[in-house]
N, C-alpha and C positions, 0 to 999 in steps of 0.2 A: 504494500500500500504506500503509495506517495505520502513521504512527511509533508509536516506544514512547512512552509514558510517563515522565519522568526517575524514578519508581520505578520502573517495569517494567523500564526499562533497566537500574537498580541491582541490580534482584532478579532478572534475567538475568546479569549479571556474578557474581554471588555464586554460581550453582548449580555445581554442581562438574562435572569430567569436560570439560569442554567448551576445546575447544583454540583459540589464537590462531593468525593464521597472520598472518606479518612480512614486511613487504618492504623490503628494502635496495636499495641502488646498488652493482653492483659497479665495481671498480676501473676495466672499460672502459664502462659506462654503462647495459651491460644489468642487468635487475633480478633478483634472485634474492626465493626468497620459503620462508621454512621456519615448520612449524606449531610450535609453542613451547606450553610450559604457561606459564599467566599469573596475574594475583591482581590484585583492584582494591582498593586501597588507597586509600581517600578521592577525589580525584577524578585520579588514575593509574592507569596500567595499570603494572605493575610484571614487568617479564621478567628472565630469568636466562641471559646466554649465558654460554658459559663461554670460558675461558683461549682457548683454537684454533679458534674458531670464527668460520666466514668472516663470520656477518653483522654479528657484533663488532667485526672489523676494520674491514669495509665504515661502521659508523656511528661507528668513532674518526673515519674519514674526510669521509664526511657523515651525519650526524647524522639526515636528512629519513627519514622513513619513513610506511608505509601499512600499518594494521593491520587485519584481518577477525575478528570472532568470531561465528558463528551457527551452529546449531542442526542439525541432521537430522531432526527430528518435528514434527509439528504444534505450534505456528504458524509456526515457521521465522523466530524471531525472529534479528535481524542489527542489527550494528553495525559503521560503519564508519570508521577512523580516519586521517587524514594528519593529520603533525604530526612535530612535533623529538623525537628520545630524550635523554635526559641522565642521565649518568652516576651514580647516587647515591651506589655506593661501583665502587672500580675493584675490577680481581682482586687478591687478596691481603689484602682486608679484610673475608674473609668470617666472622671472628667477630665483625665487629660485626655484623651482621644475619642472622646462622642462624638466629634467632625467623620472622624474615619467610620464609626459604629451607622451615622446616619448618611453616609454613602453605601456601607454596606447593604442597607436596609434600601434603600432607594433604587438599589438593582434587583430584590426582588418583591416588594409592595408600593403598588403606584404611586404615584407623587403625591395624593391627595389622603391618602392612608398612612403612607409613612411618617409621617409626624405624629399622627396619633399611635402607630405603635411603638414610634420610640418612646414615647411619652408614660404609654401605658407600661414600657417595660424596663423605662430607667433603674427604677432600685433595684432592678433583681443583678445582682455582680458578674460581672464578666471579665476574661482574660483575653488580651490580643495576642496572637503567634502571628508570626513569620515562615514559614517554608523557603525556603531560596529556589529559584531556577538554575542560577547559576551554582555548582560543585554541586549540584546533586543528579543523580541518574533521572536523568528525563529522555522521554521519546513520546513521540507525536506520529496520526497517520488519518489518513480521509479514502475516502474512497476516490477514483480516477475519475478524474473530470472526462467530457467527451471526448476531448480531440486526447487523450492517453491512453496508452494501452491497458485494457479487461481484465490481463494476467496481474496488473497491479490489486486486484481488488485481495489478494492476501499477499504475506512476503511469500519466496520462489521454495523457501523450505518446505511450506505445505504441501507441495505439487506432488503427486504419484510421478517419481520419472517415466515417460512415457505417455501421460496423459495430455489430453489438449490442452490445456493452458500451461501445461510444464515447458514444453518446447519453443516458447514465445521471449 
């Protein structure tokens, strides 16, 4: 499958609506993985767990994480992330960064709503993280546009040798 583009990737991360999904380490090793709304901030991914939340816990503890964000409609563009979280403010310093919390909110509750739910959900605490793009293992892919080749619609390792699109 054709990667993005590092603008395509950019301007897949910007559209709004479109959910993260996180995977943590739980306490006994297995993983847990919840969709989260996100925001890309320069070259981070920037999430909001809040106060009681298991996968919060899980990355005071380790840190390691695997992020997913793609699509449901044609091209079924995807990006995919392992890498460290880091803390940017903990819970309880959530008026330093409510600008950023009500951009978050504004890419997925419409404009006329989103101030009432930030409003409605100020006091409950939350943590900012970071993910980087950069030093972490990322990979990106969409399906083939018209004018490319079909055989792109998976990488070439899938192909039965011998089969039709293996030969291409």
């Amino acid at each position: 499958m054709p990667a993005l583009t590092r603008d395509e990737r950019d301007a897949f991360l910007e559209q709004p609506g479109i959910l993260c999904r996180i995977a943590t380490i739980r306490p006994n090793g297995a993983p847990m993985v919840t969709p989260i709304w996100f925001l890309r901030d320069g070259d981070n991914i920037l999430v909001t767990p809040r106060k009681e939340s298991s996968w919060l816990a899980n990355l005071r503890r380790d840190p390691r994480v695997a992020i997913t964000i793609d699509e449901e409609a044609l091209p079924y563009r995807k990006l995919t992330v392992e890498g460290t979280a880091r803390i940017l403010f903990d819970v309880g310093h959530d008026a330093e960064w409510r600008d950023t919390y009500r951009r978050i909110a504004c890419r997925y509750v419409p404009a006329e709503g989103a101030e009432h739910y930030i409003q409605e959900t100020i006091d409950q605490p939350r943590a900012l993280l970071a993910i980087p793009l950069t030093g972490s293992k990322t990979a990106t892919w969409r399906m083939p546009l018209a004018d490319e080749e079909y055989s792109g619609i998976w990488h070439q390792r899938y192909y039965v040798p011998g089969s039709k699109l293996a030969d291409h």
